[in-house]
C-alpha positions as a LaTeX table, in Angstrom:
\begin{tabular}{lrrr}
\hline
Residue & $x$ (\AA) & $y$ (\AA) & $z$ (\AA) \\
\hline
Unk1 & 0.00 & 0.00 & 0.00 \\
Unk2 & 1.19 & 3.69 & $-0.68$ \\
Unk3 & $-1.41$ & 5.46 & 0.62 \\
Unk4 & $-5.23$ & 5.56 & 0.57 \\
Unk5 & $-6.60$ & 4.00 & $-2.15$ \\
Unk6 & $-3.36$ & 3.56 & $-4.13$ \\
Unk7 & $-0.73$ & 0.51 & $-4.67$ \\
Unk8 & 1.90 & $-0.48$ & $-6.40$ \\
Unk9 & 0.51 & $-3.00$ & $-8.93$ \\
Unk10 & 1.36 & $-1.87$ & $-12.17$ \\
Unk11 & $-1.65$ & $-1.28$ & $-14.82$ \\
Unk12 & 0.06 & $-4.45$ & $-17.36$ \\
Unk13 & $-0.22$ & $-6.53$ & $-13.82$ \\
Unk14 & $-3.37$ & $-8.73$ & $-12.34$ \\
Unk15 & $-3.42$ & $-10.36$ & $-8.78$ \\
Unk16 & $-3.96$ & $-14.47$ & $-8.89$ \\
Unk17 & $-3.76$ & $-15.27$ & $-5.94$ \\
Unk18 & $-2.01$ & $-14.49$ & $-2.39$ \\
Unk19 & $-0.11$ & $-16.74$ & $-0.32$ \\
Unk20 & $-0.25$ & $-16.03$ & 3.62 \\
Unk21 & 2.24 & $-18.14$ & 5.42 \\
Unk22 & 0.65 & $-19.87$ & 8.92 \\
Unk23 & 2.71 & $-18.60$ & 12.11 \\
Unk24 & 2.92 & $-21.22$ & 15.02 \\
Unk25 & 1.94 & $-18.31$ & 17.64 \\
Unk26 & $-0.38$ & $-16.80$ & 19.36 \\
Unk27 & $-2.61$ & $-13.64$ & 17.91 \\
Unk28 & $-4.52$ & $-10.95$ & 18.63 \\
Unk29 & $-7.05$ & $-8.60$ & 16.97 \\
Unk30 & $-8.62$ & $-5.06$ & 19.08 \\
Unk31 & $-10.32$ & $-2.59$ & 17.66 \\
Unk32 & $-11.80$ & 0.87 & 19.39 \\
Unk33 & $-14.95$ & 1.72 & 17.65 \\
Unk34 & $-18.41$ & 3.54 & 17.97 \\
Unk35 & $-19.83$ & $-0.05$ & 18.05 \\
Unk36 & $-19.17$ & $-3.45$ & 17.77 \\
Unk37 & $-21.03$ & $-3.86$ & 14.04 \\
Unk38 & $-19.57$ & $-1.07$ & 12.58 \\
Unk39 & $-16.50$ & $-2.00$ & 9.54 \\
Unk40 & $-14.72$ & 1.14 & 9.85 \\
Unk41 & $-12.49$ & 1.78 & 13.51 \\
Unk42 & $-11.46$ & 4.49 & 15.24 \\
Unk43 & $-8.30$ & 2.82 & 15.81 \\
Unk44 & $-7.37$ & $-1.04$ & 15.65 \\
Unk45 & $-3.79$ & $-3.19$ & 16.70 \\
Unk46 & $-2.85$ & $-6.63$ & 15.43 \\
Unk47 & $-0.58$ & $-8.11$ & 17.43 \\
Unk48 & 0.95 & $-11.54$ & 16.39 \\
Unk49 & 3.69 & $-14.02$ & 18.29 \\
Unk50 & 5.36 & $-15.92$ & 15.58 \\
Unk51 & 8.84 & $-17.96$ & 16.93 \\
Unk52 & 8.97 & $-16.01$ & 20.24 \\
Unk53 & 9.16 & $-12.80$ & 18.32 \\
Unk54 & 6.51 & $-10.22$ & 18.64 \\
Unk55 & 5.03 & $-8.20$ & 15.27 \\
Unk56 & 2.32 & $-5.24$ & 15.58 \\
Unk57 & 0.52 & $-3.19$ & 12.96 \\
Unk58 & $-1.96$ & $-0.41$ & 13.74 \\
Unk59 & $-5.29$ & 0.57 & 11.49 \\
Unk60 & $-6.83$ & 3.78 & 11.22 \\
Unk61 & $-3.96$ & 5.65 & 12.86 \\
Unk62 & $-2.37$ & 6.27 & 9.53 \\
Unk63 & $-2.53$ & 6.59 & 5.39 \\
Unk64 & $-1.98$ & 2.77 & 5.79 \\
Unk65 & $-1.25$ & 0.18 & 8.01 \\
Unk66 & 1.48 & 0.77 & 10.07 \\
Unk67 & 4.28 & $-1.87$ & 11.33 \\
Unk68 & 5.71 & $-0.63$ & 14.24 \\
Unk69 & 9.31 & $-2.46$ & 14.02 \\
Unk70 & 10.67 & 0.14 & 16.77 \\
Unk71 & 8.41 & $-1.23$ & 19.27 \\
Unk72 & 9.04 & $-4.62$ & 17.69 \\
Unk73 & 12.42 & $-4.67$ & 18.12 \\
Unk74 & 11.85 & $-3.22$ & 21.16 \\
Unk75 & 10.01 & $-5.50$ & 23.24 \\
Unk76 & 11.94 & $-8.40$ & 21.45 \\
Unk77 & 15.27 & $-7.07$ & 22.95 \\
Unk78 & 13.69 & $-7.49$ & 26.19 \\
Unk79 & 11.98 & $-10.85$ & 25.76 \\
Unk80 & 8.54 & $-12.26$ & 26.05 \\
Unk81 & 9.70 & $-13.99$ & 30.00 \\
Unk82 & 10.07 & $-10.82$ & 31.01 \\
Unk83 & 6.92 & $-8.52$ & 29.98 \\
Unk84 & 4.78 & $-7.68$ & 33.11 \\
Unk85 & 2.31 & $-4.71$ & 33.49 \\
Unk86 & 5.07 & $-1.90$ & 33.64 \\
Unk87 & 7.19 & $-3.50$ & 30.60 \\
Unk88 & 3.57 & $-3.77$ & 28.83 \\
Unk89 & 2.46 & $-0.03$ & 29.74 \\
Unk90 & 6.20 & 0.87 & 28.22 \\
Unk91 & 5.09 & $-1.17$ & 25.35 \\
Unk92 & 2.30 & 0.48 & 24.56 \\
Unk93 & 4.00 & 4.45 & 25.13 \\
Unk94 & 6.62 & 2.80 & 22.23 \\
Unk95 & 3.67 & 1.47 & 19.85 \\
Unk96 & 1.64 & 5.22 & 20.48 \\
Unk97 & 4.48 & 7.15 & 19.12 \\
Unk98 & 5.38 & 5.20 & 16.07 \\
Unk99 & 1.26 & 5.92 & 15.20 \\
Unk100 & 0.38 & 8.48 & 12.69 \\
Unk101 & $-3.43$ & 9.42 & 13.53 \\
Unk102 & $-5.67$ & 12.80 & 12.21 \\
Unk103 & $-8.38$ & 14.35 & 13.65 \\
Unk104 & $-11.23$ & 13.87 & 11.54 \\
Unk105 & $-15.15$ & 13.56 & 12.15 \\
Unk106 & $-15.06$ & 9.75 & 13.92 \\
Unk107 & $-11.89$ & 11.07 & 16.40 \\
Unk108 & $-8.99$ & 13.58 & 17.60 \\
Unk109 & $-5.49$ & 12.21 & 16.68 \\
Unk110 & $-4.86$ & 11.99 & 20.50 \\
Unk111 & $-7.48$ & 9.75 & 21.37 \\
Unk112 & $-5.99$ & 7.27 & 19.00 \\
Unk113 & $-2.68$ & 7.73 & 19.88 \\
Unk114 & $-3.79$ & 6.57 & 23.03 \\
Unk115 & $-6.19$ & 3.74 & 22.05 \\
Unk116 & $-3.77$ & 2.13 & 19.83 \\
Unk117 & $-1.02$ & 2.56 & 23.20 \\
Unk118 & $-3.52$ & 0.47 & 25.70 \\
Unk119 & $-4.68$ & $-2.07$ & 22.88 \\
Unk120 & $-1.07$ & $-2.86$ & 21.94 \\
Unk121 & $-0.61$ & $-3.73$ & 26.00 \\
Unk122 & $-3.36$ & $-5.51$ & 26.44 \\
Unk123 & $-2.91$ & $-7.84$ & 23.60 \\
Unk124 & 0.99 & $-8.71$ & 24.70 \\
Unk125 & $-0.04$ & $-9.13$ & 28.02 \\
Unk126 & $-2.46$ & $-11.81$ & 26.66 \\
Unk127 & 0.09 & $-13.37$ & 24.24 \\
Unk128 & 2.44 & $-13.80$ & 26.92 \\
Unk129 & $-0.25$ & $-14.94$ & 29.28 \\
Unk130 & $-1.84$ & $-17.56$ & 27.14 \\
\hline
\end{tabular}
């Protein structure tokens, strides 16, 4: 993705197919939105545990999805035996700044920063705690 609405297929190009590889870890989904049913968030994490290492990406608090490899390499230099609640908490402060968020008419860019800071904790501290 480059930005909204845009990519880098080229017009000669089609897509066949995708291939996802399967991680061995746990993962987690959050979203924060004005209800449950609704597609579009105010803010969303996916957090995913794939051989002991920990990968995050953020929705709606940027152009486009946003993997936060500061945090990840982060919280990877410390190691998953050693998140608690404080290491979590500094977790989340890492993921908040590498977000990108507006204000627009569903929420202010600070309210997401913040959302996407207590989902990203709260989904390690349940990877960890599986």
């Amino acid at each position: 993705m480059l930005g909204p609405k845009r990519n880098s297929r080229q017009p000669d190009e089609i897509i066949t197919g995708i291939t996802i590889p399967l991680t061995n870890g746990w993962q987690g989904y959050a979203k924060v939105g004005v209800r449950n049913a609704m597609v579009i968030s105010v803010a969303s994490v996916c957090l995913a545990i794939h051989n002991g290492q920990v990968r995050v990406a953020l929705g709606s608090v940027g152009p486009t999805i946003i993997r936060c490899s500061e945090s990840e390499a982060w919280i990877n230099g410390v190691g998953l035996e050693n998140v608690d609640h404080a290491i979590a908490q500094e977790f989340g402060e890492k993921v908040r700044k590498e977000s990108r968020p507006i204000d627009d008419h569903r929420s202010t860019a600070e309210y997401r920063r913040h959302a996407v800071g207590v989902l990203a904790a709260r989904l390690l501290l349940r990877g960890v705690q599986k």
